[in-house]
Each structure stands twice: as structure tokens, then as C-alpha cells.
N, C-alpha and C positions, 0 to 999 in steps of 0.2 A: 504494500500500500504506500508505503513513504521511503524506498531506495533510497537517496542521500537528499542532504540540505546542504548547498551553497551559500554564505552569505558572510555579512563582516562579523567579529566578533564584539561582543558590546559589551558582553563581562564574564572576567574568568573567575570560577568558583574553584573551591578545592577538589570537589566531585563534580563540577557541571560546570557546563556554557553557557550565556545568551548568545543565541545567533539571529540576526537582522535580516531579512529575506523575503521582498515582495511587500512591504509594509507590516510582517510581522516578525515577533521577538521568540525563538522560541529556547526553549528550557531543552538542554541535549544531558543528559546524564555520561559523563564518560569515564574511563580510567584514571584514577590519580595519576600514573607515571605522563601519560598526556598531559593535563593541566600547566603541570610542569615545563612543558615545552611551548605551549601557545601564548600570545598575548592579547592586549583588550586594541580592535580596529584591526588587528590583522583578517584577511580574507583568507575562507576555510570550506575545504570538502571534507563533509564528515558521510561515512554511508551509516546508514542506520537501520536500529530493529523496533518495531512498534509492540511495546507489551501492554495488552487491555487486561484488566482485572476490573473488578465489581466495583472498587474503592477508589480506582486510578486509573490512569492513563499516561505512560512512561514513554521517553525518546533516549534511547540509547544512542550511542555516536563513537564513530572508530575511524582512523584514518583511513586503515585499509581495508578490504573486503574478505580479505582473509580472516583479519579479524574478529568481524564479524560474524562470521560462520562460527569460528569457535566457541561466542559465546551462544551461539545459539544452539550449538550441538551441549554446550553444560546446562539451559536451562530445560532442553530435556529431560535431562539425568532426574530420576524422581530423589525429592530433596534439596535439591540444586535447587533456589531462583534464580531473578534477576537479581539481586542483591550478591548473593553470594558468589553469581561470576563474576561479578564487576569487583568485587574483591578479588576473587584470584587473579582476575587480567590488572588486576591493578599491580597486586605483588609479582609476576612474574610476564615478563615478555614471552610471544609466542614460541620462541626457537626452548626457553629455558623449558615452559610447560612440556613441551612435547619430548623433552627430553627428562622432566619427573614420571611422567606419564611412563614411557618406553623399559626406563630404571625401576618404577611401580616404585618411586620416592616415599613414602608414607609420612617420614620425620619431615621433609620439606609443606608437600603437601598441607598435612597438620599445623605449621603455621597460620595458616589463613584461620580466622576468625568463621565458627560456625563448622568447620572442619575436624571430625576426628578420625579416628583410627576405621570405623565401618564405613563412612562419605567416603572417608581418599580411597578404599579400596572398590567401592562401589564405579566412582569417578572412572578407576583405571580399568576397571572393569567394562565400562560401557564406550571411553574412549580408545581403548587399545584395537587398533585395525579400521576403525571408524576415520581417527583425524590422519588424514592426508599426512604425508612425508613435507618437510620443507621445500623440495627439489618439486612438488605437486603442484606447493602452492606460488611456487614460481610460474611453474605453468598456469596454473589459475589466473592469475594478477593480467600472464599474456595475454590469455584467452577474453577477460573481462576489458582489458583494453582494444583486441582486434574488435570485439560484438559494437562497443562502442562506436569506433571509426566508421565502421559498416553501416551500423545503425544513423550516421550522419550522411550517409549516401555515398562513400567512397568504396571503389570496387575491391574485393577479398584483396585481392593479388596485391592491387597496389598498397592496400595498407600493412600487407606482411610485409611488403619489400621495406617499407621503410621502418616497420619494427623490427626488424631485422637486424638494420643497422644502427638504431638507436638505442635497443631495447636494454637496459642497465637494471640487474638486481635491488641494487642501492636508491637507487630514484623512484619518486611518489610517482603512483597512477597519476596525479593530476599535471605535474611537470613531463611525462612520457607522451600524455595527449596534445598538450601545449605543444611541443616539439615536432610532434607526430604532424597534428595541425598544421602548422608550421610549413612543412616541407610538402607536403600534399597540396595546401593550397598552392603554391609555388608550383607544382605541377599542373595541374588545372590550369592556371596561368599563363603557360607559353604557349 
């Protein structure tokens, strides 16, 4: 229903964002290790998960879509909410999780608040063979950037070709399509 929000930043919270976008503010909930990195007026792609409950209505937000998916593959897990991924994605970046997960970490895991000894094993239990390899979600990230390009009307071929040459581990979805953009329009062009 709500794939990502684009827009400037209007204030940064410990756990959340205001994002300004179309004439509205809205409230993104996202990872502390994030917060940390953002500032207030900077411009932001967050993609996000929409969680309804009876009492609420919640915007979670992640830079990447990887991301994403994880926590949405934790708030499966019965037990697991939305509260309690956003603490794990808070303590641990995705490469470290999937490597307590792989180890069946218990002692690490069990740090997180809300976490004991039958949650972490449950956790490793439902994500073990479920979350993608890192090298997956490399692919993934490609794949979510070729749909895009296409999806803006430029033909397959030509937007592999130039992902091809651009495409960097390191660099944000949103600077890959900037780029991408970029040299595609410049095609079109001559």
C-alpha cells in the first residue's frame, strides 16, 4: 500500500522521523543506528512497511529494501512485533544479524530487550534458510533497481547495460538510479 516516502526531513527523533511530502508530515518509525546518520532538511528515500492494529497505525522506514524485508520476515515470527524488530534492526546491522542467525548466536541475540533464551531460538528457527544470503540480496537491490528503470519506460537491455557499468555494492538504491538516470537520459538524447 505505501512502498516508500520521499521527502525532506523536518525532524529527527531518536526512534522516528518527520518526513514532509506532498503537503504532509508524516511520523516514519525507524532504527536507532539510522537516526544517527540523518539530519533535520536533509532529502530522504525511506521504503516502508505499513503495520495496522486495532489501537494504531505505524510507518516503519529503512533505507534499503533489503531491509525491509527483514523486518518483515521477524514480524512474522509469532512473538516477534513490530516493536521488537525494530529493536533488533536497531542493535545489529543486517550482515551482523544474519550472521547470529547462521552461528544460532543465542548470548548475542538475548541482548535485545524482550528476547530470551526460547525467542532467539524460535527467531533462528524460522529464519534459518528463509533470509537470503548477503550475495542474494545484492542481487535483490539489482533487480529492485533494473524493475524501477523499466518501470520508467526505458528498455531491459538498455538499463542492464548501464547497470552494468555502474552498479556498486556500496552505493544507495537512490544514488544508482540518479546515475543510472543520468546516462540513459543522455542516451535518449542523441
Amino acid at each position: 500500500m505505501l512502498d516508500f516516502i520521499k521527502g525532506k526531513i523536518i525532524a529527527v527523533k531518536l526512534d522516528r522521523v518527520i518526513v514532509q511530502t506532498g503537503g504532509f508530515g508524516y511520523s516514519i518509525k525507524i532504527p536507532l543506528r539510522v537516526s544517527r546518520d540523518i539530519n533535520t532538511d536533509d532529502e530522504i528515500l525511506l521504503y516502508t512497511s505499513l503495520v495496522l492494529k486495532e489501537e494504531s497505525i505505524n510507518i516503519y522506514g529503512f533505507l534499503e529494501t533489503s531491509e525491509r524485508h527483514l523486518f518483515e520476515e521477524l514480524i512474522k515470527i509469532s512473538g516477534i512485533g513490530p516493536t521488537t524488530a525494530m529493536n533488533i534492526l536497531s542493535a545489529y546491522d543486517r550482515g551482523t544479524l544474519y550472521k547470529i542467525v547462521e552461528e544460532e548466536d543465542i548470548k548475542s541475540l538475548s541482548k535485545i530487550p524482550g528476547i530470551g533464551k526460547k525467542t532467539a531460538q524460535r527467531i533462528f528457527l524460522e529464519l534459518k534458510g528463509v533470509l537470503p544470503s548477503l550475495e542474494y540480496e545484492k542481487d535483490l537491490k539489482y533487480e529492485d533497481i533494473l524493475s524501477a528503470l523499466i518501470n520508467l519506460g526505458y528498455k531491459r537491455t538498455d538499463a542492464k547495460e548501464v547497470l552494468e557499468k555502474i552498479y556498486q555494492k556500496d552505493k544507495t538504491e537512490e544514488t544508482i538510479i540518479r546515475e543510472a538516470l543520468s546516462i540513459l537520459s543522455g542516451k535518449d538524447g542523441k
